[in-house]
C-alpha positions in Angstrom: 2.7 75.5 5.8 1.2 78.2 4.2 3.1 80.7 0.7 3.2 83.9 1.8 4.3 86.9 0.1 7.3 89.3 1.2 9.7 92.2 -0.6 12.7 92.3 0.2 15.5 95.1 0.0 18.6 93.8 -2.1 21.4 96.5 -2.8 24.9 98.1 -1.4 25.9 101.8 -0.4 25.2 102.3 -4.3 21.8 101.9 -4.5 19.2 99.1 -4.4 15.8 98.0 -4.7 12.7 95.9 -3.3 12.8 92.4 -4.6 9.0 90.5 -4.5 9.4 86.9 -3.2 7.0 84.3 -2.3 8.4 82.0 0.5 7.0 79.1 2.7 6.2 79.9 6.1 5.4 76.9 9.1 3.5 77.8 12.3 5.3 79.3 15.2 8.1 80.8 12.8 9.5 84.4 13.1 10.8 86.3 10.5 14.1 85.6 10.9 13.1 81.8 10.0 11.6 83.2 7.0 15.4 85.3 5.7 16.9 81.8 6.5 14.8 80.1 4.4 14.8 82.5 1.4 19.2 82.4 1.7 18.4 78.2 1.6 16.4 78.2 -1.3 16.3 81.4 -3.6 19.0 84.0 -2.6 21.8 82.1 -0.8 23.9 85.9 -1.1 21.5 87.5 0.9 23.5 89.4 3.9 21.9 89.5 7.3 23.5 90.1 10.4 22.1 87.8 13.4 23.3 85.6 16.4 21.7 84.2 19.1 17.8 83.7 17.6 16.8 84.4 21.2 16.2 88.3 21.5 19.3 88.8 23.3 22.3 89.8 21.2 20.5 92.8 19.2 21.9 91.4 16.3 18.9 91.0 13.9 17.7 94.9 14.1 15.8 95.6 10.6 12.3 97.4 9.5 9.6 95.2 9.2 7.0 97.2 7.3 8.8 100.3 8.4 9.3 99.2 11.8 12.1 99.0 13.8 11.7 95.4 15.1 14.3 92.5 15.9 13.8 89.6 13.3 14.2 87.1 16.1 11.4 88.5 17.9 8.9 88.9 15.2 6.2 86.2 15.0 4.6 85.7 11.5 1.3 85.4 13.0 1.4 88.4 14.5 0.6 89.5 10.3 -2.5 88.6 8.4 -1.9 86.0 5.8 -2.7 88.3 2.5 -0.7 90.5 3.8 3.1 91.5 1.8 5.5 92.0 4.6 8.6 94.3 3.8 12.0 93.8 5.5 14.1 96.7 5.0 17.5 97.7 7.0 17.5 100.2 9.7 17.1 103.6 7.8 19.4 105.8 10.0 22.7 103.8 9.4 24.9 103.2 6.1 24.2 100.3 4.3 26.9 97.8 3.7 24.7 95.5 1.5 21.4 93.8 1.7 20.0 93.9 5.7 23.3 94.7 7.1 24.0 98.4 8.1 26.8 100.2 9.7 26.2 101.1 13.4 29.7 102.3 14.4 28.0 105.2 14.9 27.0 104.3 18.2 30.3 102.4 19.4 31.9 105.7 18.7 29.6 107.8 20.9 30.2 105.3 23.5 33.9 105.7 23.2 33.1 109.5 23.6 31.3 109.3 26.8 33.6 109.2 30.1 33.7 105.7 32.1 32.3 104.7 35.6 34.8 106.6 37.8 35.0 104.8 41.3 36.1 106.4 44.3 39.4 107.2 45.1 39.2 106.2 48.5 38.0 102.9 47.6 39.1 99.9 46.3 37.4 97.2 44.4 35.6 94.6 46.6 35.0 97.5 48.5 32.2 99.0 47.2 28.7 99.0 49.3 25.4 100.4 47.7 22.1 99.6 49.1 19.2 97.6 47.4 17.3 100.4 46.3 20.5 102.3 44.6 20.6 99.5 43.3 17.1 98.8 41.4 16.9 102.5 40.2 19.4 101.6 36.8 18.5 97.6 36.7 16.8 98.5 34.1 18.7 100.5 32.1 21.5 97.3 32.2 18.9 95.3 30.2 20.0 97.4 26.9 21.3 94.5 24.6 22.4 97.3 22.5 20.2 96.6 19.0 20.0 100.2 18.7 16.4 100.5 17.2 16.0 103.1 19.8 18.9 105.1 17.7 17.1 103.9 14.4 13.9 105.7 14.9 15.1 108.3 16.8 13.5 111.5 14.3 17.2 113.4 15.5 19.2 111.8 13.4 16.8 109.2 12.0 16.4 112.6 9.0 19.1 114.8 9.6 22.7 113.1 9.6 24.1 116.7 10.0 23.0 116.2 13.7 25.1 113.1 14.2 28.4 114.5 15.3 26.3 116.6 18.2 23.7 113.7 19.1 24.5 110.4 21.0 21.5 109.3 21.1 18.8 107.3 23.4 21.0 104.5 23.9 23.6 107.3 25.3 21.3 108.6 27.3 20.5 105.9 29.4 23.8 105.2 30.1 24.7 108.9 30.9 21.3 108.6 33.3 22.7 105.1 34.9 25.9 106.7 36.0 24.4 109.6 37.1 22.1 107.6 39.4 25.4 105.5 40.5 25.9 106.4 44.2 29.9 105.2 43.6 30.5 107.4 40.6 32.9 110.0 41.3 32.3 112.4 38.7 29.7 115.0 39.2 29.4 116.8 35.6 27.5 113.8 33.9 24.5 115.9 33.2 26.4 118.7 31.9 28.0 116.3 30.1 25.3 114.6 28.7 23.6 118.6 27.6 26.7 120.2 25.8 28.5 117.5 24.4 26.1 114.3 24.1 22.9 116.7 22.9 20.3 116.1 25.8 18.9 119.1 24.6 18.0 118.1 21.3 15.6 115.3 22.1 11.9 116.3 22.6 10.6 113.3 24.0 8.1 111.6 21.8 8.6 108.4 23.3 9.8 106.7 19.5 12.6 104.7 21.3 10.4 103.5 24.2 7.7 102.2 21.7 10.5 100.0 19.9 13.0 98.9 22.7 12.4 94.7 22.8 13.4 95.2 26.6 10.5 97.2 27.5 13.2 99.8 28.9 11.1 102.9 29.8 13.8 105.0 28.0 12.2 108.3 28.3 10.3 108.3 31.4 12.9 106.9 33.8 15.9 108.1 31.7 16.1 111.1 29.3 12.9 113.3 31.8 14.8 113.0 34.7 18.1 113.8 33.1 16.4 117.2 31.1 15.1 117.7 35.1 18.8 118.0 36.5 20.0 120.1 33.3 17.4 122.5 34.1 18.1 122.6 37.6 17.1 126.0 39.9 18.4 128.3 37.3 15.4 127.8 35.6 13.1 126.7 37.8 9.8 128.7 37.5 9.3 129.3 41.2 12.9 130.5 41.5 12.4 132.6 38.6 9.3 134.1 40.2 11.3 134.8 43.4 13.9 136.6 41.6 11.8 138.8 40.5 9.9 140.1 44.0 13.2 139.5 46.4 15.9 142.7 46.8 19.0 141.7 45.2 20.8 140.7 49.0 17.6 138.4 50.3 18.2 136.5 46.9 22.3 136.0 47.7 21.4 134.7 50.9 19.0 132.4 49.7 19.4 131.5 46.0 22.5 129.4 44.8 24.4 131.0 42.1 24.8 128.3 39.9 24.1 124.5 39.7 24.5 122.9 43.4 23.3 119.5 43.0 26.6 118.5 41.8 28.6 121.3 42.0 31.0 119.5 45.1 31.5 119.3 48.5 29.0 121.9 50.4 29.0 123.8 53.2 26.1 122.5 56.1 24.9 125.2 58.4 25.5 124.6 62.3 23.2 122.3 64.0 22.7 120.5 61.1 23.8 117.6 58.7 24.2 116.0 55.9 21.4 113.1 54.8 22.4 109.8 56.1 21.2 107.1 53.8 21.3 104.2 56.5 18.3 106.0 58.2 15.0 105.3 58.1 13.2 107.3 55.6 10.7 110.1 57.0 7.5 110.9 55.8 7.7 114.1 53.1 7.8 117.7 55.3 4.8 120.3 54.9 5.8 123.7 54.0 6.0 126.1 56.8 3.5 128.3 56.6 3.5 132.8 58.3 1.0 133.5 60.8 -1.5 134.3 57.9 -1.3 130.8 56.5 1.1 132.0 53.3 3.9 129.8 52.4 7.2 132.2 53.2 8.6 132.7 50.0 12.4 131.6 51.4 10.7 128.3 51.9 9.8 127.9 48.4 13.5 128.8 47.6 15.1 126.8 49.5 17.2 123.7 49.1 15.3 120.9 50.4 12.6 118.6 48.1 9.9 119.5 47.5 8.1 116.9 45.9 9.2 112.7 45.6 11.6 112.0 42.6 10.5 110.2 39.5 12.0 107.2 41.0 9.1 107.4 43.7 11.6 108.3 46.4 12.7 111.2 48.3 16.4 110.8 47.4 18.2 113.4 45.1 21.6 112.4 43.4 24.6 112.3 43.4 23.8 109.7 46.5 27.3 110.3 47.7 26.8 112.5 51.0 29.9 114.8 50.9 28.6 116.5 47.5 25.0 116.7 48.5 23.2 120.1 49.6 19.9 118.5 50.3 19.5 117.9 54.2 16.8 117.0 56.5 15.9 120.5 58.3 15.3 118.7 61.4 19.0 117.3 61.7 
């Protein structure tokens, strides 16, 4: 058992301060052992939210020297022994007093965002997906919501004006889960998720990746691929490119007019169908190529992939095969 030293933050919505204490620590403790044992034996009205002591309810989010960290999950050897730890609450929420903030923010932005919306034509027990549907948002379900990932989030982390327009990593995920859901109905999530949950505010420094306990790769697998399907062909370089050298007619015929992905049911030229998920997968298609070797420029502009998704597939979403436009051009 060694005396180590730590400051504290003590205070309300009024104001507060860093309090200096010395406190005992034992091997193998965390630093939520460490707030126990300072309420036990010098500041038994110290507030701190926590539950489960097992890095699964979120409950213990706090700074630990400016650090969005869980308490639970914090190992005091993880700090040299000379050195003054601070435990501060999470800086982007109000404080209600001591370590505890208020983060109804984010239960209110969850309230805002529309629910899983199941097909019509389906009732529950019903539902089929297949495995790898399946493992693309696995991880986003491992969220135990302890929204450091909203904490250190530089959006609203310094600018609470942005709040009311900004939902938020832990949103996001969600917003990219459903939107990867080959049962959800609804097929606006990502312009959802850009004009009302401000997508387009984030510029993905990877803050709420470093600090998510779950090791969810928020930005990579989440808010990238989401930004990808706002973007869409509308502003798509290549597309952009071929606006510019096609006559206005060659460019109705082969350019959408707006967002297709999920923009509904869609018309599938004779001779040809729809992608059937229960196949087996083919290997990605060249380009076709003129008789001078040139890619024809209608190729680059037209609707099938071009490249694997992030999710190291060749499938595009919404999965559900009525709404998609993206077809094999062999079929």
């Amino acid at each position: 058992m060694t005396l180590r030293q730590f400051k504290v933050w003590r205070g309300d919505a009024s104001g507060g301060q860093l309090n200096d204490y010395k406190v005992e620590v034992n091997e193998g403790e965390v630093v939520l052992d460490v707030i126990h044992r300072l309420q036990a034996t010098q500041e038994p009205d110290l507030a701190c939210r926590w539950n489960c002591k097992a890095g699964k309810c979120g409950s213990c989010s706090m700074e630990i020297n400016g650090m969005p960290r869980l308490g639970c999950m914090t190992r005091m050897s993880t700090f040299e022994e000379d050195e003054t730890i601070s435990i501060t609450p999470l800086r982007t929420f109000p404080v209600i007093r001591d370590l505890v903030t208020d983060v109804s923010f984010n239960y209110e932005k969850a309230q805002e965002m529309p629910a899983f919306a199941p097909p019509a034509d389906l009732a529950p027990g019903e539902y089929r997906m297949q495995q790898i549907d399946v493992e693309r948002s696995q991880e986003f379900r491992k969220c135990i919501e302890c929204f450091l990932c909203q904490n250190t989030c530089h959006v609203v982390r310094d600018h609470d004006d942005n709040k009311p327009a900004f939902s938020g990593p832990r949103l996001f995920i969600r917003a990219a889960e459903l939107d990867m859901h080959p049962l959800d109905a609804r097929h606006d999530r990502k312009e959802i998720a850009q004009q009302s949950q401000g997508l387009g505010y984030c510029n993905i420094t990877k803050c709420c990746t470093e600090v998510c306990p779950e090791h969810i790769k928020i930005t990579d697998n989440a808010i990238i691929p989401m930004k990808e399907r706002v973007v869409d062909r509308r502003y798509d370089p290549l597309v952009v490119f071929g606006r510019k050298i096609l006559r206005r007619d060659q460019l109705a015929a082969t350019v959408p007019s707006g967002p297709t992905v999920h923009a509904g049911p869609v018309t599938v030229a004779d001779g040809q169908a729809p992608v059937d998920f229960g196949r087996e997968l083919t290997p990605p298609q060249p380009a076709e190529t003129n008789a001078s070797g040139h890619v024809n420029l209608n190729e680059m502009l037209s609707d099938r992939a071009a490249a694997a998704s992030p999710f190291g597939d060749d499938i595009t979403f919404p999965i559900n095969p009525n709404s998609l436009n993206y077809y094999h051009p062999e079929r």
